[in-house]
N, C-alpha and C positions, 0 to 999 in steps of 0.2 A: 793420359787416359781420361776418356769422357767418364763426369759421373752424376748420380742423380743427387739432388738436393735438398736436404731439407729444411725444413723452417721452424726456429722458434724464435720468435720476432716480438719484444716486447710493443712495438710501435712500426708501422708499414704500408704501404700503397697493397692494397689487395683488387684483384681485379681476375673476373673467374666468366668463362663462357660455361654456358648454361645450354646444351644442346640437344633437339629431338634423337632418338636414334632413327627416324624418318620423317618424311616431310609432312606437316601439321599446320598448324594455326598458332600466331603468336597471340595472344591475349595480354602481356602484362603493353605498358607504354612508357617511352621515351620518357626519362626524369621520373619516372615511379619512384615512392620509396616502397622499399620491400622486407618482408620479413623471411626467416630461413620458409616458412610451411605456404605462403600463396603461389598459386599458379601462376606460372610465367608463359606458361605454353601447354597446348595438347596435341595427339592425334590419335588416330582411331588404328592401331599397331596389328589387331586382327579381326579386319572386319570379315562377318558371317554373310555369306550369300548364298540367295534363294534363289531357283530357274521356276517361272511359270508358265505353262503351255497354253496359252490362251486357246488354242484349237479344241483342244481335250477338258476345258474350264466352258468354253461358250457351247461348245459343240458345232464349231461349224469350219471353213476350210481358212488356211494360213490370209489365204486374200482379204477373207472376208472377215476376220480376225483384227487384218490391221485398220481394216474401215470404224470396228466397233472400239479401235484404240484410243482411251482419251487422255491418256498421260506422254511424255516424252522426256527422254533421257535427261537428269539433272532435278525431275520436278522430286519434290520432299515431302511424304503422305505420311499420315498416320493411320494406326490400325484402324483396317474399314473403310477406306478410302477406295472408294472406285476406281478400278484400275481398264475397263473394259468391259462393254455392254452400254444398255440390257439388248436383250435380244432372244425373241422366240417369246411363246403363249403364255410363260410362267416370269417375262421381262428376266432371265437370265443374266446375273454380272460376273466380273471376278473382282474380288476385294483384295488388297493388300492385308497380308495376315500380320503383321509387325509393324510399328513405324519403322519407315527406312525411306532409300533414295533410289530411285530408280536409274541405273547405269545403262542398259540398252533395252530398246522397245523396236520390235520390224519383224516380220515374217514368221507374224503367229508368236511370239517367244517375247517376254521381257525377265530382265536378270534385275535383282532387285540385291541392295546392302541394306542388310538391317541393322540399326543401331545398335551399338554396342557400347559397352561403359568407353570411353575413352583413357589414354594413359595420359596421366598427368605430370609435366614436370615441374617441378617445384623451385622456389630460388634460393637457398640449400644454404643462403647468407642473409644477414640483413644488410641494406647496402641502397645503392640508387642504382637502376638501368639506364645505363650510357648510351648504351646503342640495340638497336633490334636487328637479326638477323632475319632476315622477310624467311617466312614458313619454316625456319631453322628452332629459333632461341632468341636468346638475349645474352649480351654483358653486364655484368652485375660489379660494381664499385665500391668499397668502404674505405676508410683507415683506421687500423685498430690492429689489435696484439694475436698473431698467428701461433698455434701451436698443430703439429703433424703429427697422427700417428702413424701405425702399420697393422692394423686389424681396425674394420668397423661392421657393424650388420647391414648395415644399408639400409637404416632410418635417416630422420632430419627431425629437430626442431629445434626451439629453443627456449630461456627460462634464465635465472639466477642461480648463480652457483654457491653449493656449500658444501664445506668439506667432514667428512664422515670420521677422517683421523686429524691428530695435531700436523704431525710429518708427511704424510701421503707415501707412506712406507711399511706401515705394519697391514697384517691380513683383515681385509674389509667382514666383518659377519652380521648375518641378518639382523640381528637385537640392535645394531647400530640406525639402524632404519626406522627410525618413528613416523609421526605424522607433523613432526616436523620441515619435514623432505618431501612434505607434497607439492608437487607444480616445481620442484627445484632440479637440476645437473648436479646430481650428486658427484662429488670425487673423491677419491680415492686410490689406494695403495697396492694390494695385491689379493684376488679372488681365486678361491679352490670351492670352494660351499658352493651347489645349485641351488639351494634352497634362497642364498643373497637377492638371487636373478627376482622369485617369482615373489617375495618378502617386498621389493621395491615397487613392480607390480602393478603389488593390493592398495599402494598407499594413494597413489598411484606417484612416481615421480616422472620427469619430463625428458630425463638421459641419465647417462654415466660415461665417468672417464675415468679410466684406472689405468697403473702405472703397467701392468703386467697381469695375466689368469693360466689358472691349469688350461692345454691344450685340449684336455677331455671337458671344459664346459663351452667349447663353440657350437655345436649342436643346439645347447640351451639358450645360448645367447641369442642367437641367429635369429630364434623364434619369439625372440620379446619383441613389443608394440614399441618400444622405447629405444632411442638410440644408444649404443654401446660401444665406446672408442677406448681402444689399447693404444695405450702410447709406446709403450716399448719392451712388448713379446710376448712371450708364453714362458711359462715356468714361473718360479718365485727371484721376482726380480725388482728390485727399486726402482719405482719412477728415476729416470735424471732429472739430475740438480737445475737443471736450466727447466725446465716444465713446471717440476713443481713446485721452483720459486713462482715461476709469470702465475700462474693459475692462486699461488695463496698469497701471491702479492693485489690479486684482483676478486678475491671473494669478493660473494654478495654483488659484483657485477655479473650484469647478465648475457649470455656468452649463447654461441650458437654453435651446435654439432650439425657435422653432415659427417655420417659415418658410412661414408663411399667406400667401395673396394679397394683395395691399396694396388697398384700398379706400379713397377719399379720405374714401368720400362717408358711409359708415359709422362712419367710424374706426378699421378694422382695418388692422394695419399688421404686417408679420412683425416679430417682434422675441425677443431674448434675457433674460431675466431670471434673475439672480443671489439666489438664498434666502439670505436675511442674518440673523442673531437678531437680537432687538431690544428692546429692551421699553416701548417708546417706541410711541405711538398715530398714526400717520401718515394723512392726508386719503385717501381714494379719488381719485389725479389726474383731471382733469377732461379728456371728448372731444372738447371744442369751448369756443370762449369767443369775445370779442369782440374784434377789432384797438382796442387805445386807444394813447395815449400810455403811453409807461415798460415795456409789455410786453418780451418778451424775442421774436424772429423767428429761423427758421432759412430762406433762400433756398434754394429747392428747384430752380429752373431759373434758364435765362440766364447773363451773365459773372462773377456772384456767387457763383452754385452751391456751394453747403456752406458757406459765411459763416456768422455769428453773427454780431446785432448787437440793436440797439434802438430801439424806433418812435419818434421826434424828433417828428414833426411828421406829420399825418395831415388834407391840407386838404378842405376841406365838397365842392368842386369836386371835375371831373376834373383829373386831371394831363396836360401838356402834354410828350412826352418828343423829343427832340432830332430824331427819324425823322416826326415829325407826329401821330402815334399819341396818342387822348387814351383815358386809361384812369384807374381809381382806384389810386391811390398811395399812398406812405409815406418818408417822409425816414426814410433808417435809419441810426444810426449804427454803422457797422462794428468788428469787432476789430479791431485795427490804427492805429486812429485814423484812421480814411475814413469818408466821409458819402457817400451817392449814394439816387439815387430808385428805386422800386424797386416797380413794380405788385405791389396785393397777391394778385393770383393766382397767384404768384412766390411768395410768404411762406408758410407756416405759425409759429403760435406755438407755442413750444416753452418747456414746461414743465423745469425743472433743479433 
């Protein structure tokens, strides 16, 4: 059975397409270095258009219209700019009302885009661009220490990290927040308090990333300026041991959030990565792989939830679980020295 996969990767080849969702303008270049927050690309996602009648503007007929036409499809005006004319006792024009670009001009009529803020896409790692996709994106390249969650708001930046608790397991609260945490990724253990969200804020800090939050503060989350990465759920749940060793083995390095939407089915997952030298050649980790024997699994739901453990036994059958329920399965053996069964729709494998 295909499965998705995910990353906690003390040291790795990270390598991430950076794509419009329509066609734009690249602006970063080949060999850049880059930070998570500069633009690598833009495009104009909804541009506003204007119909002008030059007939009903000049007051005179379509023909005569396009004689007094001085612009032509592609030229780039700004407000005020002569679009047609003058003409008649009072020298009659039509101005362009907006800066914008004129798309067709003929038969009395020109259609004009007005500029609009453009969307900007950002390069969501630090890293070097390896290759440009002409009017797409770019490839973005580091090596350095990956870590994935399964919640983000869908900010970016980046900063030095510091941690709010010893363990990255007890409940994170406002009073933990000084002005020490300014400009910093704070991390941390597990959030139910709204007031933590807007406490970090005021200080202001540059992100967060915590182990698990009540499902009732994503609304509040969502709306913070700052990035906000769940590593592993909703409820009152420990970071795993493999995160929040990599993350307080690397305090005080400075680390970058892209807190993307999580996608199973893609393989997009928000996550933090760590720019490391290196001079060592590391594999591109892989998006998907296969449930076998000896794999390594991270329990994503159910009584397990954040576990680590090892696929034991993986029978041809369905599995038979205690409730009547027959599903496909996995003997896994846990951290701890516990064994239990464990649907692999429960699992992802996870790369270390």
């Amino acid at each position: 059975m295909l499965a998705s996969t995910k990353h906690i990767l003390p040291r790795t080849n990270i390598r991430r397409e950076r794509i419009l969702p329509q066609l734009g303008r690249v602006v970063a270049r080949r060999m850049q270095k880059v930070v998570p927050t500069d633009v690598v690309a833009e495009a104009n996602l909804e541009p506003e258009h204007i119909m002008i009648d030059l007939t009903q503007g000049l007051n005179v007929s379509a023909a005569k219209a396009n004689d007094l036409l001085q612009r032509q499809a592609g030229d780039v005006l700004s407000k005020g700019d002569v679009i047609a004319g003058p003409v008649g006792l009072f020298q009659r024009v039509v101005r362009a009302p907006a800066d914008c670009e004129v798309k067709i001009a003929g038969e009395g009529k020109v259609l004009l885009e007005k500029d609009t803020p453009s969307y900007q896409l950002l390069a969501g790692m630090k890293g070097t661009v390896t290759n440009i996709i002409p009017e797409r994106g770019v490839i973005i390249e580091t090596v350095g220490a990956l870590i994935q969650g399964v919640w983000g708001n869908g900010k970016i930046a980046h900063g030095v990290m510091q941690r709010l608790s010893k363990d990255l397991e007890g409940e994170v609260q406002a009073k933990q927040v000084d002005i020490s945490f300014r400009g910093a990724i704070a991390i941390g253990g597990y959030c139910k308090d709204p007031e933590f969200f807007s406490t970090a804020a005021s200080i202001p800090i540059k992100g967060l990333i915590l182990g698990s939050m009540s499902s009732a503060l994503i609304p509040v989350a969502s709306k913070m300026e700052y990035p906000i990465i769940i590593i592993d759920g909703f409820g009152q749940k420990p970071m795993n041991t493999l995160a929040s060793r990599l993350l307080i083995t690397n305090e005080e390095k400075e680390i970058s959030l892209n807190a993307q939407e999580y996608n199973r089915t893609t393989g997009k997952y928000p996550e933090a990565i760590i720019s490391l030298p290196s001079p060592d050649n590391f594999n591109v980790p892989k998006d998907t792989d296969e449930f076998s024997v000896g794999k390594k699994v991270y329990v994503d739901s159910g009584p397990y939830a954040t576990r680590i453990g090892t696929i034991e036994v993986i029978p041809l059958k369905t599995y038979t679980f205690a409730s009547g329920i027959q599903t496909q399965a996995a003997e896994i053996a846990l951290d701890g020295n516990q064994r239990a069964w464990i649907p692999l729709k429960n699992l992802e494998i996870i790369e270390t």
